[in-house]
C-alpha positions as CSV (number, residue, x, y, z in Angstrom):
1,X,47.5,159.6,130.1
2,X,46.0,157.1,132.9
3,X,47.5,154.2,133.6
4,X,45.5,151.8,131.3
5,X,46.5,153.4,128.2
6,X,50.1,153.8,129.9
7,X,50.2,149.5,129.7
8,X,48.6,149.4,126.5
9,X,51.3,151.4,124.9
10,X,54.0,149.1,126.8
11,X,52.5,146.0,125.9
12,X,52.0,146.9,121.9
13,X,56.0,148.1,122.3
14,X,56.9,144.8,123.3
15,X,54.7,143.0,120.8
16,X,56.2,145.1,118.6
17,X,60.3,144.0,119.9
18,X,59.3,140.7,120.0
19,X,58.3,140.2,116.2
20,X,60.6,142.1,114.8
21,X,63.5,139.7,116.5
22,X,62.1,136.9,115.3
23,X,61.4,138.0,111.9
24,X,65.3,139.1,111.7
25,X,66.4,135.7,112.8
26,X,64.6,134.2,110.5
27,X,61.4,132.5,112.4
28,X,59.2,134.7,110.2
29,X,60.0,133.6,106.7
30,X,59.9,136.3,103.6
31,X,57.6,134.6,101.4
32,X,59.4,135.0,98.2
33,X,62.9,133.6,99.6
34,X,63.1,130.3,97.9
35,X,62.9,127.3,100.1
36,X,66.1,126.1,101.1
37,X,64.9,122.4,101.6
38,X,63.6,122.4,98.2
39,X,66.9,124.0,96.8
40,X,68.8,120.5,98.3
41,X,66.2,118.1,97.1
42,X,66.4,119.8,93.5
43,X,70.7,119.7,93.3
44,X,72.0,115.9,92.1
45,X,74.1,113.4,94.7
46,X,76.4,111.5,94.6
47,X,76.1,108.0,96.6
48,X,78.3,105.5,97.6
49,X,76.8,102.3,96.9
50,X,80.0,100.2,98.4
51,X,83.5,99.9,98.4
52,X,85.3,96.6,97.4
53,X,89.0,96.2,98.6
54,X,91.3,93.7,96.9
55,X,95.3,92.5,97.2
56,X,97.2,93.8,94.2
57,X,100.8,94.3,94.1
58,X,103.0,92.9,97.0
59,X,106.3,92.9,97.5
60,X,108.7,92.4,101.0
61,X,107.4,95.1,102.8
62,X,104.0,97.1,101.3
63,X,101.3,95.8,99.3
64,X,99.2,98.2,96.8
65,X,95.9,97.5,97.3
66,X,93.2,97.9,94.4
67,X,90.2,100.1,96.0
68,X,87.3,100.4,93.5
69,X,84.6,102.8,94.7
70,X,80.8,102.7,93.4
71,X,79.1,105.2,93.1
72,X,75.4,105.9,92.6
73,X,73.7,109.4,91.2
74,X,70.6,110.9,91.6
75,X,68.9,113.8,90.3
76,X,70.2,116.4,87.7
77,X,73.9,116.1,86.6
78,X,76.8,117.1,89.0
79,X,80.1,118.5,88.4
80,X,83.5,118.3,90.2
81,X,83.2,115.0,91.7
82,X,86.6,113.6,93.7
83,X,87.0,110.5,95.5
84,X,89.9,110.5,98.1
85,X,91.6,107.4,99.9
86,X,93.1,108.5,103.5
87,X,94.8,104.9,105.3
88,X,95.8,105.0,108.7
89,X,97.8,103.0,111.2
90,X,95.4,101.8,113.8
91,X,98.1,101.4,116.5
92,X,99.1,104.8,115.8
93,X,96.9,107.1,114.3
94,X,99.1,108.2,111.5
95,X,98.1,108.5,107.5
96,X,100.5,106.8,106.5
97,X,99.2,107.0,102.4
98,X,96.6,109.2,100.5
99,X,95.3,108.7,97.0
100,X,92.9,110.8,95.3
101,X,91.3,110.1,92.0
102,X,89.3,112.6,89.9
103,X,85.9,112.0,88.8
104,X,84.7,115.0,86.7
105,X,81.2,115.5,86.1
106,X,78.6,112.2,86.4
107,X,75.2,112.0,84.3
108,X,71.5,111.9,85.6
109,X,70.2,109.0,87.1
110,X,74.4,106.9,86.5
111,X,76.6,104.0,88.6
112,X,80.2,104.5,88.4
113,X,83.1,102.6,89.5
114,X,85.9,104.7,90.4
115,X,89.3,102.2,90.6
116,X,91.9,103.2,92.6
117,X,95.1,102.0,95.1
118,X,96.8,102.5,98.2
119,X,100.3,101.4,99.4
120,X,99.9,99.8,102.9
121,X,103.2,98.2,104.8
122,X,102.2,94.7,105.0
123,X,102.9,94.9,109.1
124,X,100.2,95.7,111.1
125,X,96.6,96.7,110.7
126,X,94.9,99.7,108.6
127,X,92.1,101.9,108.6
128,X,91.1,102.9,104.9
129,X,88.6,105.8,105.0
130,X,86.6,106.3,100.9
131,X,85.5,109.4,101.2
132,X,83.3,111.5,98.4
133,X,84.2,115.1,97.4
134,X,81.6,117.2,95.2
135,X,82.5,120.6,94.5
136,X,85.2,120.5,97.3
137,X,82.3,120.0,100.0
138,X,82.5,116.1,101.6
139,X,78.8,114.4,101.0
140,X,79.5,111.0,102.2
141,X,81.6,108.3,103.3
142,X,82.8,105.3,104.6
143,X,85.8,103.4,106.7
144,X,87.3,99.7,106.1
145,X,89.6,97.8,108.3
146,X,92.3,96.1,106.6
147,X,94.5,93.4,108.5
148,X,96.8,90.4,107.5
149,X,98.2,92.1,104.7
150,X,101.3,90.0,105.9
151,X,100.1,86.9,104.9
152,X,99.8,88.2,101.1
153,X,102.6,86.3,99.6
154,X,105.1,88.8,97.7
155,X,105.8,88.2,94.1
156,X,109.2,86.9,94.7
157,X,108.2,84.0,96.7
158,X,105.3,83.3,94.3
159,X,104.8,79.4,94.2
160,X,101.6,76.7,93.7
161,X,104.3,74.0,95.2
162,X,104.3,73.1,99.0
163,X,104.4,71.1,101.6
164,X,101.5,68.6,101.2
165,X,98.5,69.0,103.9
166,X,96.8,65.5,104.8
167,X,93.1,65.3,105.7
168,X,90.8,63.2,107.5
169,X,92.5,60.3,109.5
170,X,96.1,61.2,108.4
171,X,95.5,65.3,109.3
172,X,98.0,65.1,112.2
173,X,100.5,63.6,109.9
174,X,103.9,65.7,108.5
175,X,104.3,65.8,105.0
176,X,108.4,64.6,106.1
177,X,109.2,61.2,107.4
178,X,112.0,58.8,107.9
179,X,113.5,55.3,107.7
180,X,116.5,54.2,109.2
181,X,119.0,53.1,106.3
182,X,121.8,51.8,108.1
183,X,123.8,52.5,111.1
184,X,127.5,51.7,112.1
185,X,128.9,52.4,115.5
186,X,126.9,55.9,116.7
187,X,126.3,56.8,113.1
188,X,122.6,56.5,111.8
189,X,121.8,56.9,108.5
190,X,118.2,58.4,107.6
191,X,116.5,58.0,104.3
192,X,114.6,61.4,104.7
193,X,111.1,61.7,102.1
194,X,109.3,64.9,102.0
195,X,106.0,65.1,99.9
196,X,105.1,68.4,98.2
197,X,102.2,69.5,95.9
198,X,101.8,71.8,93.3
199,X,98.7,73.7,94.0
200,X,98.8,76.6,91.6
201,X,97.8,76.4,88.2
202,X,101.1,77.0,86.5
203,X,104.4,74.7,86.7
204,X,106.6,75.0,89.2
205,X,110.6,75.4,88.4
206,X,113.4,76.2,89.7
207,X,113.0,75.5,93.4
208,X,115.3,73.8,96.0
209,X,114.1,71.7,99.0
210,X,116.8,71.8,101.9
211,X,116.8,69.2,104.8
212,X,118.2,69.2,108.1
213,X,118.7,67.2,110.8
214,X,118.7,69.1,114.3
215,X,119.3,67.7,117.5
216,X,116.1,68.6,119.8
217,X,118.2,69.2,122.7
218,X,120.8,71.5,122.0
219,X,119.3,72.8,118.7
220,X,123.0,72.0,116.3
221,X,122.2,70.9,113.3
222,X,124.2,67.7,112.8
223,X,123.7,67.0,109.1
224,X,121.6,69.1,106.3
225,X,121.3,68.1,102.3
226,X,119.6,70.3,99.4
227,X,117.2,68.9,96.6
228,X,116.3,70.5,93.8
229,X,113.2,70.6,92.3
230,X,111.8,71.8,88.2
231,X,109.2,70.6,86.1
232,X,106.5,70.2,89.0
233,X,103.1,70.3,87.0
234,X,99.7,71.7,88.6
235,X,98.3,69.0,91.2
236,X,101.0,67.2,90.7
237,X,102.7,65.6,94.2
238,X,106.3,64.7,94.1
239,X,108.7,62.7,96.9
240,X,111.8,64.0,96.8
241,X,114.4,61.5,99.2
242,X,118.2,62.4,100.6
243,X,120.2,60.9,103.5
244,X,121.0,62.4,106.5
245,X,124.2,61.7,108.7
246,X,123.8,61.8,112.3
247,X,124.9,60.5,115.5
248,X,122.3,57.7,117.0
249,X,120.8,58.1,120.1
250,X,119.4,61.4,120.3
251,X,116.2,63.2,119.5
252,X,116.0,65.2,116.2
253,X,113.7,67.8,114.5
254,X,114.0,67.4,110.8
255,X,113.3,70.8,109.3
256,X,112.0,71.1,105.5
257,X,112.8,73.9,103.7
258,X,111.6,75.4,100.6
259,X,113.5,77.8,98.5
260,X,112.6,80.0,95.7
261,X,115.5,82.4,93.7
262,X,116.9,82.9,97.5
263,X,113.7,83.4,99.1
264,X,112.1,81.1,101.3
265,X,108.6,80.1,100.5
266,X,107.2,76.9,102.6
267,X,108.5,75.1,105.7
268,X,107.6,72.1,107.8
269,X,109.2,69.9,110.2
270,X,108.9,66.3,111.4
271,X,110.4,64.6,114.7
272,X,112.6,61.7,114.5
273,X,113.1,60.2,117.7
274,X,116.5,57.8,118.2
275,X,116.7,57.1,121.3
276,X,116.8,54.2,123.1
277,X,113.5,52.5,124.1
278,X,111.8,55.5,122.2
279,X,108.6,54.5,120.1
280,X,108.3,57.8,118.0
281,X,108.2,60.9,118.2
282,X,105.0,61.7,119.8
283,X,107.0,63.8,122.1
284,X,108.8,66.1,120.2
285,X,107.5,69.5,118.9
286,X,106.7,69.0,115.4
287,X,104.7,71.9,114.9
288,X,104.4,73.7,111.9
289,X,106.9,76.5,111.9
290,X,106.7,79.6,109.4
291,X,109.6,81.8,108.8
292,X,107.4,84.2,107.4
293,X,105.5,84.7,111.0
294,X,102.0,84.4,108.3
295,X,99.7,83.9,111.5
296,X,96.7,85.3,109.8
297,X,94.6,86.1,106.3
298,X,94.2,89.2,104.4
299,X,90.7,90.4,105.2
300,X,88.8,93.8,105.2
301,X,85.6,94.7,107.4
302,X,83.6,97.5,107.2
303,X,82.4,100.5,110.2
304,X,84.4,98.9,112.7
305,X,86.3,102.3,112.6
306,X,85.3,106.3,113.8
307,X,83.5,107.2,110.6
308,X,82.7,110.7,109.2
309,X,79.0,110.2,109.8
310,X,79.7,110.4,113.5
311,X,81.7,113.7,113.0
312,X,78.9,115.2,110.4
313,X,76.9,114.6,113.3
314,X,78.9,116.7,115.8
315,X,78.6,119.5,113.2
316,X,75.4,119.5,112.9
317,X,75.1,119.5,116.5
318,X,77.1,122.9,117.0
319,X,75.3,124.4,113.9
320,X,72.0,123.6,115.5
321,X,73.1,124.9,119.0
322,X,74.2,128.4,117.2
323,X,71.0,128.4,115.3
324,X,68.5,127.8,118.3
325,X,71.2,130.6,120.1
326,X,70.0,133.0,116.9
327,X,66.1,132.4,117.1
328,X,66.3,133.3,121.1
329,X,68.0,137.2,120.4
330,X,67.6,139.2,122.9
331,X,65.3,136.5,125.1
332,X,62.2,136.7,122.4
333,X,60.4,133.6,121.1
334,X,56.8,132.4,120.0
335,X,56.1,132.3,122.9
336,X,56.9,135.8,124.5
337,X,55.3,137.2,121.2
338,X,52.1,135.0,121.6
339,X,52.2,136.8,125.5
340,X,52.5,140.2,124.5
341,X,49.5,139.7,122.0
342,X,47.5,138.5,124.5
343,X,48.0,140.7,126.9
344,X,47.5,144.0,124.7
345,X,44.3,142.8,123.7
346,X,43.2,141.8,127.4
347,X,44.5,145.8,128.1
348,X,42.0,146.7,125.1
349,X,38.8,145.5,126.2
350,X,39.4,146.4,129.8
351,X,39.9,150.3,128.8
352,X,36.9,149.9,126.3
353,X,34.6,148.3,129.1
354,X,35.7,151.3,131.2
């Protein structure tokens, strides 16, 4: 054998190698194995449309909140659909509730609303993941933030009645305010007027409104009364007036307190200024004070969390990596093939022209 024929028989051997790798890793396709593609875009879906988060149940220190999940189908009916709830703390990563809710099988061409709830603690803020389960395997989903479940108000401090809130020109004004009554010696008596307002939509009974008088300075609280208060009727305003006790000649914060079965529900404070050569009490602190520590509202907002898409996407990116691994066994591609080809028939026509 010279050595034309010699490289001919080489070449054809590795032409040979070369397509039988890739038809083994599956670059040459069998013609009658069904198209996989085609397989997916035949089998039905399951889609979330959105997911709606709303305050349900709150007590001192969780809230249930009602989760309803919609969800949009495509294509033949599917079977074995589950929708699971996963909430975690975002200060500390933990799950601190799970919920999952059954679907069963939807219809062709169908929108669902799957309701369900999760127990949060009302301190601190949440990440609620909604994720979609069909026939075990995870096909989509979606993450919500959940913070100021604090300021939910439990159902034992439920109330319409509070402290009134002025507008406009008056907006910097307490709803609490004084008049001096009498005073004898270092005693001043103070003919104390709150203003409340019933702002629900039912009437509001059995509540008490407790006053105090106490001293800026040294914080004592140098006289205190208790109101109470029934039969307030929705958008009504009432005026409730005691007298305070105290000594004269000293600065004073007069606290407002509203109780409810125990619990206390509203607060506000006013600043009543006695000493001498004093105008008011521009200069004591009359903010607002809570003793709730309610700083913020309830609210929800969605993908500002690590979603599942982002892992789905890390995945796919090892599948792919083990998949373009497969198609280069052994070092053979296309391209080596397309080579090999060339160069047996190059090795051809140069031992035929010979």
């Amino acid at each position: 054998m010279n050595r034309e024929s010699a490289l001919m028989v080489a070449a054809l051997v590795v032409a040979v190698a070369a397509l039988t790798t890739l038809a083994l890793s599956g670059a040459v396709s069998d013609p009658s194995a069904p198209d996989t593609g085609a397989a997916i875009d035949r089998a039905g879906t399951a889609s979330l449309l959105e997911v709606t988060i709303a305050a349900d149940e709150v007590s001192g220190e969780t809230a249930t909140l009602a989760v309803d999940t919609y969800l949009q189908h495509e294509g033949p009916a599917v079977e074995n659909v589950t929708v699971v709830h996963r909430t975690t703390d975002t200060d500390t990563n933990l799950v601190v509730d799970v919920t999952e809710r059954e679907v069963g099988g939807l219809e062709s061409e169908s929108e669902e609303v799957v309701s369900g709830t999760v127990d949060v603690p009302r301190e601190g803020t949440h990440r609620i993941e909604t994720i979609v389960y069909t026939d075990g395997t995870r096909t989509e989903s979606v993450s919500h933030r959940v913070s100021g479940v604090d300021s939910l108000t439990p159902a034992y401090a439920d109330t319409g009645l509070e402290f009134h809130s002025y507008t406009g020109a008056l907006a910097d004004v307490p709803a609490i305010e004084y008049e001096v009554e009498s005073s004898t010696g270092d005693r001043v008596e103070l003919a104390v007027e709150s203003y409340l307002t019933n702002a629900g939509d039912r009437t509001a009974d059995g509540l008490e409104l407790e006053l105090k008088a106490r001293q800026a300075d040294s914080n004592i609280v140098a006289d205190s009364a208790t109101v109470d208060l029934s039969g307030v009727e929705p958008g009504e305003t009432v005026s409730p007036t005691t007298t305070l006790e105290i000594p004269g000649e000293y600065a004073y914060h007069l606290d407002g307190i509203l109780w409810l079965d125990g619990t206390i529900v509203a607060t506000d404070r006013a600043g009543a200024d006695l000493r001498p050569n004093a105008t008011d009490g521009g200069d004591l602190d009359t903010a607002e004070f809570d003793e709730n520590g309610t700083s913020k509202e309830f609210e929800t907002s969605e993908g500002d969390a690590e979603s599942f898409d982002e892992e789905d996407e890390v995945e796919g990116a090892d599948h792919d990596d083990g998949a373009d691994s497969a198609d280069g066994t052994a070092g053979f591609g296309v391209a080596v093939a397309a080579v090999a080809l060339l160069a047996t028939i190059a090795l051809a026509r140069r031992s035929t022209n010979e």
